[in-house]
C-alpha positions as CSV (number, residue, x, y, z in Angstrom):
1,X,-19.0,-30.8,56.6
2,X,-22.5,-29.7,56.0
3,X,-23.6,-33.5,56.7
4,X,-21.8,-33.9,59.7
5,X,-23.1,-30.1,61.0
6,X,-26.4,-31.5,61.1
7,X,-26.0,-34.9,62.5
8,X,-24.4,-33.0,65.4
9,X,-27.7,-31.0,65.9
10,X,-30.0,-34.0,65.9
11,X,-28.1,-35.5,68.8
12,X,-28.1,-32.5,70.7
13,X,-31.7,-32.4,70.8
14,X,-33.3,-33.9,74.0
15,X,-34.7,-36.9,74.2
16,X,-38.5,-37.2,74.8
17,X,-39.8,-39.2,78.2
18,X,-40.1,-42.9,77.5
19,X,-43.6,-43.9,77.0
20,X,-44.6,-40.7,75.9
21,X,-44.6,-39.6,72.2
22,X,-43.6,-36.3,70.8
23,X,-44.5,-35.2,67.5
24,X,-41.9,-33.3,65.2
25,X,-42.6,-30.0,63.2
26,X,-42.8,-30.6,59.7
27,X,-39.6,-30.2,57.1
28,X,-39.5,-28.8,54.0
29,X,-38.0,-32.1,53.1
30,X,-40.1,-35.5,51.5
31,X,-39.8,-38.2,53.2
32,X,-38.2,-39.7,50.4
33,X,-35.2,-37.6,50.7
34,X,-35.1,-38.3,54.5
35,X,-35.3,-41.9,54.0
36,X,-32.4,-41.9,51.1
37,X,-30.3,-39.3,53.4
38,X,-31.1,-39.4,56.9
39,X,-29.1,-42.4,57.6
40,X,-26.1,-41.6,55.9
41,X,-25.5,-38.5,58.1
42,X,-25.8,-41.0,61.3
43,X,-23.5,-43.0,59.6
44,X,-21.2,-40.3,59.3
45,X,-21.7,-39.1,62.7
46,X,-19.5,-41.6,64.4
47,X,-16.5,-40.5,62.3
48,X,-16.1,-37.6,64.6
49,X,-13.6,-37.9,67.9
50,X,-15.7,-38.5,71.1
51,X,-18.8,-38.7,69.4
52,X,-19.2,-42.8,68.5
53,X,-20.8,-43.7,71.6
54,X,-24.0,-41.6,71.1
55,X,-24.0,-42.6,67.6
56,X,-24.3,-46.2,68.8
57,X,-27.0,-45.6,70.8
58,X,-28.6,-43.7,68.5
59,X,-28.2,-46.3,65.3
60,X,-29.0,-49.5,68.1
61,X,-32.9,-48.2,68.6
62,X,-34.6,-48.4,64.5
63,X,-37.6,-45.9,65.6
64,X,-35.0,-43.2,67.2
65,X,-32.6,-43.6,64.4
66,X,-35.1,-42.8,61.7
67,X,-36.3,-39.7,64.1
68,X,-32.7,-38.9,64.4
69,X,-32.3,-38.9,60.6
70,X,-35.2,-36.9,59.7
71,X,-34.0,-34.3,62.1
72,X,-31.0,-34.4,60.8
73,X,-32.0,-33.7,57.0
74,X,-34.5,-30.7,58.6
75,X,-31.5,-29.3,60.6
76,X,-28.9,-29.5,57.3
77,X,-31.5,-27.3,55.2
78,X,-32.3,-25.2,58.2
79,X,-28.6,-24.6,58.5
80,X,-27.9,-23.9,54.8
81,X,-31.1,-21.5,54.3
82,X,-30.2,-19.3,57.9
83,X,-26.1,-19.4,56.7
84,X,-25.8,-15.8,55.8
85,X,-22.2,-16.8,54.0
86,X,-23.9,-19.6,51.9
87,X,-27.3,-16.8,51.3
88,X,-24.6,-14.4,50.1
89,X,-22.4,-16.2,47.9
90,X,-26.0,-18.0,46.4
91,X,-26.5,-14.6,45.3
92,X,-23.7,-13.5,44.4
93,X,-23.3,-16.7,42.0
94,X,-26.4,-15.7,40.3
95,X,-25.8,-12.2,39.9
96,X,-22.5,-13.4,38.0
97,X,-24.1,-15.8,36.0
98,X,-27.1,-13.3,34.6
99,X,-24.2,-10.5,33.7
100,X,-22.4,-13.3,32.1
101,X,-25.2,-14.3,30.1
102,X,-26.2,-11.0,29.6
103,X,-22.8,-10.0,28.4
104,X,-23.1,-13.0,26.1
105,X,-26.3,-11.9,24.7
106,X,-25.2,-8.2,24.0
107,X,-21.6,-9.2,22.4
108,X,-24.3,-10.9,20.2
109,X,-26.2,-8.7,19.9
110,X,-23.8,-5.8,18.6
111,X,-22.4,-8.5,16.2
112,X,-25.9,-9.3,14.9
113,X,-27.0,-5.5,14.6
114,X,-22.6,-4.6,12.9
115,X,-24.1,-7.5,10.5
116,X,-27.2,-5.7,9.6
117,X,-27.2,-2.1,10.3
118,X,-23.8,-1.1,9.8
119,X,-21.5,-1.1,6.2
120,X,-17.8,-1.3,6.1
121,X,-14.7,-0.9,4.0
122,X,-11.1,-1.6,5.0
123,X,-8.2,-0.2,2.7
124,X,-4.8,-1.0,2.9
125,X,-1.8,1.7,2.9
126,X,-0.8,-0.5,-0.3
127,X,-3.7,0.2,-2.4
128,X,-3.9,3.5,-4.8
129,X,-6.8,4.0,-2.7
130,X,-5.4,4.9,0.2
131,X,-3.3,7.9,-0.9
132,X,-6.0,9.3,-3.0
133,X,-8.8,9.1,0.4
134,X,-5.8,10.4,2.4
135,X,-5.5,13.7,0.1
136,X,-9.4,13.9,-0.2
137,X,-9.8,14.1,3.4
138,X,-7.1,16.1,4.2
139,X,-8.4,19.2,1.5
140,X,-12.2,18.5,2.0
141,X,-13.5,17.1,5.1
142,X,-9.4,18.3,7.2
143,X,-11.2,21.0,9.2
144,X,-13.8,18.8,10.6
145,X,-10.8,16.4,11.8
146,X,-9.2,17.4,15.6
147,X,-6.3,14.9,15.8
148,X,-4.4,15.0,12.6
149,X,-0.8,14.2,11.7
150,X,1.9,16.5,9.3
151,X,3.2,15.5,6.1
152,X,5.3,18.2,4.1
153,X,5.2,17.9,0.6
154,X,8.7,19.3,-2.0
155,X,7.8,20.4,-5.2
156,X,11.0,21.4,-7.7
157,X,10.1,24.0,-10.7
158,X,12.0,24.2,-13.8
159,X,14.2,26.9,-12.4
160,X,15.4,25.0,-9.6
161,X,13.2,26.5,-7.3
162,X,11.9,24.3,-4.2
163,X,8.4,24.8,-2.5
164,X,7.5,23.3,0.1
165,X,3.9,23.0,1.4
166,X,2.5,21.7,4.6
167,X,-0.2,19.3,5.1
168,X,-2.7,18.2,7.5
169,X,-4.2,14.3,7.5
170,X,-6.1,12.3,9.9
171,X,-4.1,10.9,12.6
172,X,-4.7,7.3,13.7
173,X,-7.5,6.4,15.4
174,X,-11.1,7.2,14.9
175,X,-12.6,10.5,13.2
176,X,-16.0,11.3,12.0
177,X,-16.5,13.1,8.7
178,X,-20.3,14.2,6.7
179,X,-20.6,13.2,3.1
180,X,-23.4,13.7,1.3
181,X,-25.7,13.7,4.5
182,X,-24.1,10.0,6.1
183,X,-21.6,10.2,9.4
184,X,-19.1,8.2,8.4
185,X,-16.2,6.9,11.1
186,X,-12.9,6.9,9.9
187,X,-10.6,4.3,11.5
188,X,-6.6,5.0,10.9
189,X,-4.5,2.0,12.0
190,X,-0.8,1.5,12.1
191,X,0.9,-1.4,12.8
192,X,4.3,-1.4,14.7
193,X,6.2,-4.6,13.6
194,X,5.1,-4.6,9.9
195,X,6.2,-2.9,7.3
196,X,5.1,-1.8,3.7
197,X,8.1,-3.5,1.6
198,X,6.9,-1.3,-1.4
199,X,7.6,1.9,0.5
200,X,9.3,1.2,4.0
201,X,6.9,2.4,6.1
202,X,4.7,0.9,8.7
203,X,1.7,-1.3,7.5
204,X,-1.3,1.1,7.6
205,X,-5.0,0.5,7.4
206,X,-8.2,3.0,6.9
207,X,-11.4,1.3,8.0
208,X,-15.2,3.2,6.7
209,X,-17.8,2.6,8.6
210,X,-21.4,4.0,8.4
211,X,-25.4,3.1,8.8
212,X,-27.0,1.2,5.9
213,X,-26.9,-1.6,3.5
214,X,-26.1,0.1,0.6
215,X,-22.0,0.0,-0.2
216,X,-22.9,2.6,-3.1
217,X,-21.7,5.2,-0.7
218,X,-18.4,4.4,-0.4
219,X,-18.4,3.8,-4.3
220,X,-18.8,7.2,-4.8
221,X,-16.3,8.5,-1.6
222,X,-13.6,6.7,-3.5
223,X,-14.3,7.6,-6.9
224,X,-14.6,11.3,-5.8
225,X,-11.2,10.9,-4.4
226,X,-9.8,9.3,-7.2
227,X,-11.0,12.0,-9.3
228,X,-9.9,14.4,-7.3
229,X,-6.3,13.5,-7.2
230,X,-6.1,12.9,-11.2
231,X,-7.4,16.3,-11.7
232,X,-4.6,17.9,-9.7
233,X,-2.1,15.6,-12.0
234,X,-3.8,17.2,-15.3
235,X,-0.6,18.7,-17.2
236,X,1.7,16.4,-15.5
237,X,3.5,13.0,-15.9
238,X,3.9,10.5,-12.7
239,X,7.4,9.0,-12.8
240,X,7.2,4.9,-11.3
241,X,10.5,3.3,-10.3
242,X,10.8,-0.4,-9.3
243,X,11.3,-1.4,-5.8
244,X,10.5,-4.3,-3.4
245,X,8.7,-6.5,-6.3
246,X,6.4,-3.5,-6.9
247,X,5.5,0.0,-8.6
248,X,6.5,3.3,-6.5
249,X,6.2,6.5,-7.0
250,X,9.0,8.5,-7.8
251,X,9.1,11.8,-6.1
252,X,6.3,14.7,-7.5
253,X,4.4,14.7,-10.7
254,X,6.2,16.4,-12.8
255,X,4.9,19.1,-15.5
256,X,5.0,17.9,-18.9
257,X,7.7,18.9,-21.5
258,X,6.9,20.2,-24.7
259,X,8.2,17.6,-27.0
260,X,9.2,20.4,-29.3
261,X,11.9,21.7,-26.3
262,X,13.5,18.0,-27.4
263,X,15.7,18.5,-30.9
264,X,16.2,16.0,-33.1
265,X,16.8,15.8,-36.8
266,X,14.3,16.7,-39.2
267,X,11.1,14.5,-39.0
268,X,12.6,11.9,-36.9
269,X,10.2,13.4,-33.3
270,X,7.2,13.4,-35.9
271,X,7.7,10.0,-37.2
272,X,8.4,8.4,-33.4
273,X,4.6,10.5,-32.1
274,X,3.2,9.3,-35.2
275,X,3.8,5.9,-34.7
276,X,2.8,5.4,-31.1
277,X,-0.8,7.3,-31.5
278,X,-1.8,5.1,-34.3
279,X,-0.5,2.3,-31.9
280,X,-2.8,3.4,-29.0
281,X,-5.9,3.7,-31.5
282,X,-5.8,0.4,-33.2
283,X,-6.2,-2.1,-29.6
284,X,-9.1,-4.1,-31.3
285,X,-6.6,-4.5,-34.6
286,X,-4.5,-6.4,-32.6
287,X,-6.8,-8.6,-30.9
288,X,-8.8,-9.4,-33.7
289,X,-5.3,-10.9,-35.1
290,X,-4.0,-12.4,-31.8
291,X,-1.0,-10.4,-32.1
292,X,0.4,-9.2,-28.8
293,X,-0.9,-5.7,-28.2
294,X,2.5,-4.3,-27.7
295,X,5.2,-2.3,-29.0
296,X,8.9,-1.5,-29.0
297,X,10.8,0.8,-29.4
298,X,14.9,1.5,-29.5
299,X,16.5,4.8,-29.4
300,X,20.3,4.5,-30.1
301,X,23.2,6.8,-30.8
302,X,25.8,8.4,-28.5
303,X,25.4,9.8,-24.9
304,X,24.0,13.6,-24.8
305,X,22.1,13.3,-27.6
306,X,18.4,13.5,-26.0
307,X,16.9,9.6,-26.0
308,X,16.0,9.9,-22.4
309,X,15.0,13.8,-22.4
310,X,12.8,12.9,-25.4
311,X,11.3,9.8,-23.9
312,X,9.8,11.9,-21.3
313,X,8.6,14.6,-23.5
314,X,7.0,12.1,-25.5
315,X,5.5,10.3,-22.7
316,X,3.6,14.3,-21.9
317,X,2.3,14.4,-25.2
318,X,0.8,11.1,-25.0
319,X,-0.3,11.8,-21.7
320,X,1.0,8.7,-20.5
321,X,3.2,8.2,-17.1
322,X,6.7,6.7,-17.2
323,X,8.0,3.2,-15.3
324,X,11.5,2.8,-14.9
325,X,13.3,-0.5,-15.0
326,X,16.3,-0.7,-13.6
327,X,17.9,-4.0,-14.2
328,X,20.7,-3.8,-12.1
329,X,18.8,-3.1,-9.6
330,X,19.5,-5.3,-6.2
331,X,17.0,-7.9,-6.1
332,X,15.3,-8.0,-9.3
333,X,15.6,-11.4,-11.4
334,X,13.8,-12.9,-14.0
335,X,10.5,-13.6,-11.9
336,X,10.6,-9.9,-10.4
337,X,10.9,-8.6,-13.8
338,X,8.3,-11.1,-15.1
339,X,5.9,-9.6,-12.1
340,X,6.9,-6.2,-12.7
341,X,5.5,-6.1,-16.3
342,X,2.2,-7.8,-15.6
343,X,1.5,-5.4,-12.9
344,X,2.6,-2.4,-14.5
345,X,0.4,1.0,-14.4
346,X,-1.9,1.0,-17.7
347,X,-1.2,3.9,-20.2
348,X,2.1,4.1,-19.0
349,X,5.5,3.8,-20.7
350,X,8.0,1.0,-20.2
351,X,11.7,2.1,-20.0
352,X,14.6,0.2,-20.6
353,X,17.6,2.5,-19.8
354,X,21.1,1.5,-20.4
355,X,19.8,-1.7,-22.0
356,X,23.4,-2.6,-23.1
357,X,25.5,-2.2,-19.7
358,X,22.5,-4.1,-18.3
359,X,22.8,-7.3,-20.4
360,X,26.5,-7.1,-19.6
361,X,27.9,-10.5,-17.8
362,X,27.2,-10.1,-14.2
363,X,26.0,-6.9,-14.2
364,X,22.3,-7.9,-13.5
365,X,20.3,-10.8,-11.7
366,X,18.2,-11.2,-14.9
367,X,19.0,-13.3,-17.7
368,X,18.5,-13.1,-21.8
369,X,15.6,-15.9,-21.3
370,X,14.5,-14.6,-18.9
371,X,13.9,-10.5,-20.6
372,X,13.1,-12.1,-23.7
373,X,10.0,-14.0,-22.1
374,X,8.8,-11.2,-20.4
375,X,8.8,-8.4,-22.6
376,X,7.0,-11.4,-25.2
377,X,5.4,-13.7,-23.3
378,X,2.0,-13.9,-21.1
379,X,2.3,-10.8,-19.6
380,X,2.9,-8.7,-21.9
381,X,0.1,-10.3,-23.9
382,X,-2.5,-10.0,-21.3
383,X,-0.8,-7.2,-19.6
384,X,-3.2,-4.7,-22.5
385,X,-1.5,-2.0,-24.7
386,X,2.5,-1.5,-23.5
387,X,4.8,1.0,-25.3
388,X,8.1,-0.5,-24.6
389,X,11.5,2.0,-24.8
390,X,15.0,0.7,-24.8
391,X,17.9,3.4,-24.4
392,X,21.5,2.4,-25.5
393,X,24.7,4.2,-26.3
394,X,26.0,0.8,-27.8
395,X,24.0,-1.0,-30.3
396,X,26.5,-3.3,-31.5
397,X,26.4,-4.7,-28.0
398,X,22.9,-5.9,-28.0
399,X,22.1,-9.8,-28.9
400,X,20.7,-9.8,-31.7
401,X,17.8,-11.9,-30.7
402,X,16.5,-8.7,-28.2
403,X,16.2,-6.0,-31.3
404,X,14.7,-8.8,-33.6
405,X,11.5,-7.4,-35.4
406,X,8.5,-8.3,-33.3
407,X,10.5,-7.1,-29.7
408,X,11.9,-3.8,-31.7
409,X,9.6,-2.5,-33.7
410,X,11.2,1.4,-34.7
411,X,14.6,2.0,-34.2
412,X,15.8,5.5,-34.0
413,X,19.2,7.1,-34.5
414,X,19.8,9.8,-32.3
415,X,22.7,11.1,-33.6
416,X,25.0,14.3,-33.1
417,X,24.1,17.4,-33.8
418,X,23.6,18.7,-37.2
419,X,24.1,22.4,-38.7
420,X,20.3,22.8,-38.9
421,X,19.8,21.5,-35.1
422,X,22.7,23.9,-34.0
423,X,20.6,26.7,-35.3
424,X,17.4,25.4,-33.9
425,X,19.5,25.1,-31.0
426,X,20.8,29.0,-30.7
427,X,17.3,29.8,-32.1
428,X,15.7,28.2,-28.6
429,X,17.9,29.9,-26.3
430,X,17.8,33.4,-28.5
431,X,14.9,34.1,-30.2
432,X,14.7,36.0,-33.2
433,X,18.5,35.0,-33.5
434,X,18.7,32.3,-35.3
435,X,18.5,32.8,-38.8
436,X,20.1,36.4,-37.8
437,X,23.6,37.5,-38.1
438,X,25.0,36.0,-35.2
439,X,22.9,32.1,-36.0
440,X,24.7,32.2,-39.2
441,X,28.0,32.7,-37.2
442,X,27.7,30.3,-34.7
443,X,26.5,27.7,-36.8
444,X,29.5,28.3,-39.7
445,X,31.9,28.3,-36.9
446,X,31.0,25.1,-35.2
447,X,31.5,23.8,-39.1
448,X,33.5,20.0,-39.1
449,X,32.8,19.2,-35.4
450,X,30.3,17.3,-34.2
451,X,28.9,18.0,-31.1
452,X,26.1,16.6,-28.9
453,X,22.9,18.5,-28.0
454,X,23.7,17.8,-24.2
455,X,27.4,20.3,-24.9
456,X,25.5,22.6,-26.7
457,X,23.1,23.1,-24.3
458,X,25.7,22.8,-21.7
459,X,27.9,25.9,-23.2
460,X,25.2,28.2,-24.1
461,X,23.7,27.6,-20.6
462,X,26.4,29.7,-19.8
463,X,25.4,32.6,-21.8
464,X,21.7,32.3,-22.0
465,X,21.1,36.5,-21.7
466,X,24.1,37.0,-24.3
467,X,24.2,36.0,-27.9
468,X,27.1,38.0,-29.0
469,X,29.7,36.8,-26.2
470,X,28.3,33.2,-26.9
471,X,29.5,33.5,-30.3
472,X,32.7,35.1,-29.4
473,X,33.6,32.7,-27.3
474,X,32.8,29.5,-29.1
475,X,36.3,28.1,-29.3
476,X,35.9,27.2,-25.8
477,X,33.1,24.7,-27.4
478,X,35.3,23.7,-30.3
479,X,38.4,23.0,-28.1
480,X,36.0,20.9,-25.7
481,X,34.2,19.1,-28.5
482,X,37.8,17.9,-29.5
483,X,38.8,17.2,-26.4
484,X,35.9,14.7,-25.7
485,X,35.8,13.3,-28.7
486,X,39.5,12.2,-28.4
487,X,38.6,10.4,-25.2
488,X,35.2,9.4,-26.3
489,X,33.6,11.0,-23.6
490,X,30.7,13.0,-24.6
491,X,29.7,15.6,-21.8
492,X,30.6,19.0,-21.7
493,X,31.4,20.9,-18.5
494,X,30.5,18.3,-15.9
495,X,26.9,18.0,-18.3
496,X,25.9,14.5,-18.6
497,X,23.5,13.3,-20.6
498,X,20.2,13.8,-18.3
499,X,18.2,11.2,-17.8
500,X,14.2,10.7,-17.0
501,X,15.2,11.3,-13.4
502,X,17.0,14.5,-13.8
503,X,15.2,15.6,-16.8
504,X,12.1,15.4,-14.9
């Protein structure tokens, strides 16, 4: 249209008196430009309704026409320069494209200077890290934090009671905390459609950020985290239960239990302790012989006599945490299992519970290959030192190939109670009483029966502030005792034997 616009304005001009000349006002435009472009526009000139017969006269004279096209080139640039539309848009165009560029250059820019001025580390809700940042933050830098979410926290005690306690973290989004004279920003992500297998919540992810090149910073943040957590789990054992293809905890730590509260026959707790220290002390022993570092152990005899109660007391005087493997647990197979052992916590003990009712046909999703490989195969070779407890009421119901020397190393007998653990027994619950009158008399009058540690526990539970009526009323035990044993049951009042779980 442009073209046309200015052909239109060359013919409008008058036409000088014939044999006179007139000289045009110079153009902005070479003469090159007019020569390549002025006659197109004529050409296009006659292309518009009721114009064609002044475009013939114009194209049938050569020196107008070539007048007529320079005119017409001065008269399209004329036109485009004085449009006010065409001056504004120009600019506008320009404008667009510097902040374009310019946006360019500072998205660049900030990238380049993230690169070399700024440090970062991301940590996943999945990692032990996260938890132990999450309590740091919360008790040392959770008064400088303004948006912060609640987390409340049970804690049982021995005596049943329940506190509860109230806690304060970050929130998502972004926080700024001071350590050791650095701003770092603290970036708390959730996501909404993915979730944390391991422990069914959303997918979260903390993000550090702070000026510098040296990542020692956040070296020592997380190691003074980490330490700070383990020193508030002195005195206690952490209890792991499998779930999800991976390691969870299991409630609270709890506080270790003497492993002298645990009664068993003379020697046999001394004997068990003795053997797992020298275990844990002779590491280079085993490499230097290739022999897997590893060691098993089976505790057998009937229910209520203490293997899973001692386990745990053990486990406290070891100071080593407990990981519970349930094998008829939904889910687990023989490649779960495999993947549980090879990740499992270090200085931690491996429990086996119920090891017989497990191994029972179609009780479980893993197979004898398949626990035999991993409690003996690559990852428990590489997998470092692994104290390995089985539990079983049943003995006789275990392949042979499982308790072979070399996958059980000590086998313990956990038997009924015994006249010297019945005193030991009445001794705990009343001191000073047991090698009195009345121990001598509870113990002679529970003579010929044999019952567990769990009934005996059970019954005096009953009468823990009264010796005398505990005595006077032991019949109720003997009648009970015979009663069970009949029907080879071996609880006492609703008492089962407790396990890790409970006993914790």
């Amino acid at each position: 249209m442009w073209k046309v616009t200015g052909a239109l304005k060359a013919l409008k001009r008058p036409t000088p008196p014939q044999g006179k000349s007139q000289t045009l006002p110079p153009t902005p435009a070479s003469s090159s430009w007019r020569n390549r472009y002025g006659s197109r526009l004529l050409m296009a000139a006659p292309l518009l309704p009721g114009m064609a017969g002044a475009a013939g006269a114009s194209a049938g004279a050569g020196s107008a026409g070539s007048m007529a096209g320079a005119a017409a080139s001065d008269g399209f640039l004329s036109g485009l320069l004085g449009n006010p539309l065409f001056s504004a848009g120009f600019g506008l165009l320009g404008v667009g494209t510097a902040l374009a560029v310019a946006r360019s250059g500072m998205r660049q820019l900030i990238m380049y200077a993230r690169k070399s001025i700024l440090i970062s580390v991301e940590i996943p809700s999945r990692d032990k890290s996260f938890g132990w940042f999450m309590e740091w933050a919360s008790m040392k830098e959770g008064k400088n934090v303004q948006h912060v979410s609640v987390e409340t926290n049970f804690t049982q005690f021995e005596n049943g009671e329940i506190k509860t306690r109230t806690q304060l973290i970050p929130s998502t989004g972004k926080h700024w905390i001071e350590y050791k004279g650095r701003y770092i920003q603290v970036e708390r992500t959730r996501e909404k459609n993915v979730v944390d297998m391991t422990s069914g919540s959303l997918w979260e992810t903390i993000t550090l950020t702070t000026v510098g090149r040296d990542r020692a910073i956040f070296e020592e943040l997380l190691e003074e985290s980490r330490v700070y957590c383990m020193r508030k789990e002195e005195g206690t054992t952490v209890i792991y239960t499998s779930g999800g293809g991976d390691w969870r905890r299991f409630g609270f730590p709890r506080k270790k239990r003497p492993i002298h509260s645990v009664i068993l026959t003379n020697g046999q707790s001394e004997r068990i302790q003795k053997d797992a220290v020298e275990f844990l002390q002779s590491a280079q022993w085993y490499i230097d012989r290739g022999i897997p570092y590893r060691r098993g152990y089976l505790l057998y005899g009937p229910p209520g006599t203490g293997k899973s109660s001692y386990i745990m007391a053990l486990a406290g005087s070891l100071n080593l945490n407990i990981c519970i493997i349930s094998l008829q647990s939904k889910g687990i197979n023989d490649d779960t299992l495999n993947h549980l052992l090879n990740i499992a916590p270090q200085r931690s003990i491996l429990l086996l519970e119920d090891i017989d009712v497990a191994m029972q046909r179609g009780m479980s999703g893993v197979t004898l290959s398949g626990l035999l490989n991993a409690l003996d195969g690559v990852a428990a070779t590489e997998g470092g030192g692994r104290l390995v407890f089985m539990t079983t009421n049943h003995i006789d119901k275990l392949p042979p190939v499982l308790i072979r020397p070399g996958r059980v190393d000590v086998r313990e007998c956990l038997d009924l109670a015994t006249p010297e653990m019945v005193r030991f027994m009445f001794e705990k619950f009343y001191p000073g009483e047991g090698k009195g009158p009345w121990g001598d008399k509870f113990v002679d009058s529970l003579e010929g029966t044999k019952p567990s540690m769990a009934q005996l526990q059970g019954y005096m539970m009953q009468y823990k502030e009264d010796p005398k009526l505990a005595v006077e009323s032991v019949e109720i035990l003997r009648q009970t005792i015979r009663g069970q044993t009949s029907t080879g049951q071996g609880t006492v009042a609703g008492v089962h034997e407790a396990s890790v779980l409970r006993d914790a």
